[in-house]
N, C-alpha and C positions, 0 to 999 in steps of 0.2 A: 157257355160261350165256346170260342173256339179251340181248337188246340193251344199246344203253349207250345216252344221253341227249343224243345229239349228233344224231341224226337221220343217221346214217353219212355224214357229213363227213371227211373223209378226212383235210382240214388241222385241223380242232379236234384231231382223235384225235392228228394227229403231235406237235400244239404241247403236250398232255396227256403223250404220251408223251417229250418230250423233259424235262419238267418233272419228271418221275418217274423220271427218266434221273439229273439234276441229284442230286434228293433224296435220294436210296438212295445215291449218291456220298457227298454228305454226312455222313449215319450210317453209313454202311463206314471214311468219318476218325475220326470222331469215337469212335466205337464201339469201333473193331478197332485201328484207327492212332493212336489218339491219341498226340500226344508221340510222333511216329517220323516221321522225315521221308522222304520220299516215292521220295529216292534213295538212302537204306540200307534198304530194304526185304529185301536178300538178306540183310540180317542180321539178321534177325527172329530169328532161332534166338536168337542169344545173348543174347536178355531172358527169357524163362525163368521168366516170373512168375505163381503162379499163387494163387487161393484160392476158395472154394466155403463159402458159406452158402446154408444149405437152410433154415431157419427163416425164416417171411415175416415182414417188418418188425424183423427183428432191426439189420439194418446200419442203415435209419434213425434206430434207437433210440441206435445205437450213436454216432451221429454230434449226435445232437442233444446227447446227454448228455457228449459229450468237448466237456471244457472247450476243449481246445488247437485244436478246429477254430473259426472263426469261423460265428458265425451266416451272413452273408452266405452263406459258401461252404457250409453245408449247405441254405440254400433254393435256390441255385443247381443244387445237385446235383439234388435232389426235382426241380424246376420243369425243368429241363432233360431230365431223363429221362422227363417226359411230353412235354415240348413237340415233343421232336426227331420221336417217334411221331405227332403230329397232322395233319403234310402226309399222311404215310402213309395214316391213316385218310379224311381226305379224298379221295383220290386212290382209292385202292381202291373208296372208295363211290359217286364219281361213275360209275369205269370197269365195276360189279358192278351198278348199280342195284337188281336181282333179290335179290340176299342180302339176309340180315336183318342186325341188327345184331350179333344171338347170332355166326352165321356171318361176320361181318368180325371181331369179335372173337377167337375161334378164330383166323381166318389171321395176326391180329397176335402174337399169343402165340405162333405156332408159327415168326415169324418171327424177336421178341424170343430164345425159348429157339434157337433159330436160330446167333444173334450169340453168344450166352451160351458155346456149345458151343465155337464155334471159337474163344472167348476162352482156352477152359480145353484144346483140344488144342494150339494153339499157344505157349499160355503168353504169351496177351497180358493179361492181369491177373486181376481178379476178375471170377468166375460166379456170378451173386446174383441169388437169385428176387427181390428188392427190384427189381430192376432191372426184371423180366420184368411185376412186378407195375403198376410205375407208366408201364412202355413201352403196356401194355396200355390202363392210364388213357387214354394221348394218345391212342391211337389212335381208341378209342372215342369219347371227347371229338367228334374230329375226324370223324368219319363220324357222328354226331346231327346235329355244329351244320354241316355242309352239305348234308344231308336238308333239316333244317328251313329254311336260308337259303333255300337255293333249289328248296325243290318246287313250288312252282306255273312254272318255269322248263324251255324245251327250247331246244336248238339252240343256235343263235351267243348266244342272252341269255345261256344256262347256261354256256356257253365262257367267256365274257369276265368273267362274275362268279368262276366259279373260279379263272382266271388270274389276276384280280384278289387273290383273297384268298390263293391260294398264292404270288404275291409278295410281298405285306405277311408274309406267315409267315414264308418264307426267308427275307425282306430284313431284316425285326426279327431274326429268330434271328443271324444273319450279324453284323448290327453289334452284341449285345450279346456275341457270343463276341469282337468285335475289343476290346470295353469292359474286359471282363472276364478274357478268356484265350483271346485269339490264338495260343496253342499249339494249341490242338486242330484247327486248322486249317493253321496255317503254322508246325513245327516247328523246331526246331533241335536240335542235339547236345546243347543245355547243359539244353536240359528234362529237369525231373524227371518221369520215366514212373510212374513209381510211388509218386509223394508222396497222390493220392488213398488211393490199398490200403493203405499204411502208417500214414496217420492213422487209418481204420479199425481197423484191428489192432493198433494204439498200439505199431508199434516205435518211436517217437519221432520226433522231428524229423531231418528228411535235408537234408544241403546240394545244393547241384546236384551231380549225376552225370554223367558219361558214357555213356551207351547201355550203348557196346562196350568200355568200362574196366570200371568199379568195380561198377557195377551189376549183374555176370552174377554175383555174389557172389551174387543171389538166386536162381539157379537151384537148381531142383529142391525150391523151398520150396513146400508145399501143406498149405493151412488149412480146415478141412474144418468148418461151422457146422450141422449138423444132426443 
């Protein structure tokens, strides 16, 4: 593609691409890992969870209108699954300058259904074009408002302003998952891996589980929404 907007700075690009390093780490926990901690990872097999809605906005609807979920945790859910896409799209746009937004768009979608896929071959939980659809939002989102922040911006100004705002991104994101659900980041055994997918699909309320006990009971379940 074309150049990028560093003026080939060698250190802007590393310090861009370490940032981008970070992030994508990030959403690979949050995404694929959640609720699985980091040292039982050979035992991924044994969670085994799976479901698939094909219909757009159906899980949102779904969620808004279960009583039993809390409002909180259905804005939470919406607002997170744009948000977490935002650095993404910023990053991509700074580093792509040349694409339009149509074509950043496309590569976020293809990334979202990306995640989505190897949620549903590994049996890490729900594959939901809701998901793909509001990943898409952030992304989007996020590659407009750093066009428009900073295009009259080259070189070290454009570095420092993007570093700038992709900290404050992480860094809020970071402390409202510690406010709100420091699992998705730092796990333990006693998290419920699957208390999201199940309020969805209203098996009812679950108490904590074990991973690699009680919870392989859901294996081989698949929910199929379209």
């Amino acid at each position: 593609m074309g150049k990028d907007n560093f003026g080939g700075c060698k250190k802007s690009k590393l310090v861009i691409n370490c940032i981008s390093i970070v992030c994508f780490l990030i959403v690979v926990k949050i995404i694929l890992l959640k609720g699985i901690p980091l040292y039982s990872l050979h035992k991924i097999s044994n969670i085994g969870f799976r479901s698939v809605n094909l219909i757009p906005f159906y899980s949102i609807v779904e969620m808004i209108l279960d009583g039993s979920i809390s409002t909180m945790r259905v804005i939470l859910n919406i607002l997170g699954n744009i948000i977490i896409f935002i650095p993404m799209g910023v990053i991509f746009s700074i580093k792509k300058p040349d694409l339009s937004i149509k074509n950043i768009l496309v590569f976020i979608i293809s990334v979202s259904v990306s995640f989505e896929l190897l949620q549903f071959i590994f049996g890490l939980g729900s594959t939901d074009i809701d998901d793909v659809i509001l990943n898409s939002l952030g992304g989007v989102l996020g590659a407009v408002f750093i066009r428009r922040f900073t295009s009259d911006l080259k070189g070290t100004e454009l570095l420092n302003k993007t570093i700038l705002i992709l900290l404050i991104m992480v860094g809020s994101g970071i402390a409202t998952i510690f406010v709100y659900d420091k699992s998705l980041l730092f796990s333990n055994l006693g998290t419920n891996y699957i208390e999201e997918n199940i309020e969805v699909l209203n098996y009812g309320k679950q108490g904590t589980e074990d991973y690699f006990g009680d919870i392989t009971k859901y294996e081989d379940i698949l929910c199929i929404y379209g």
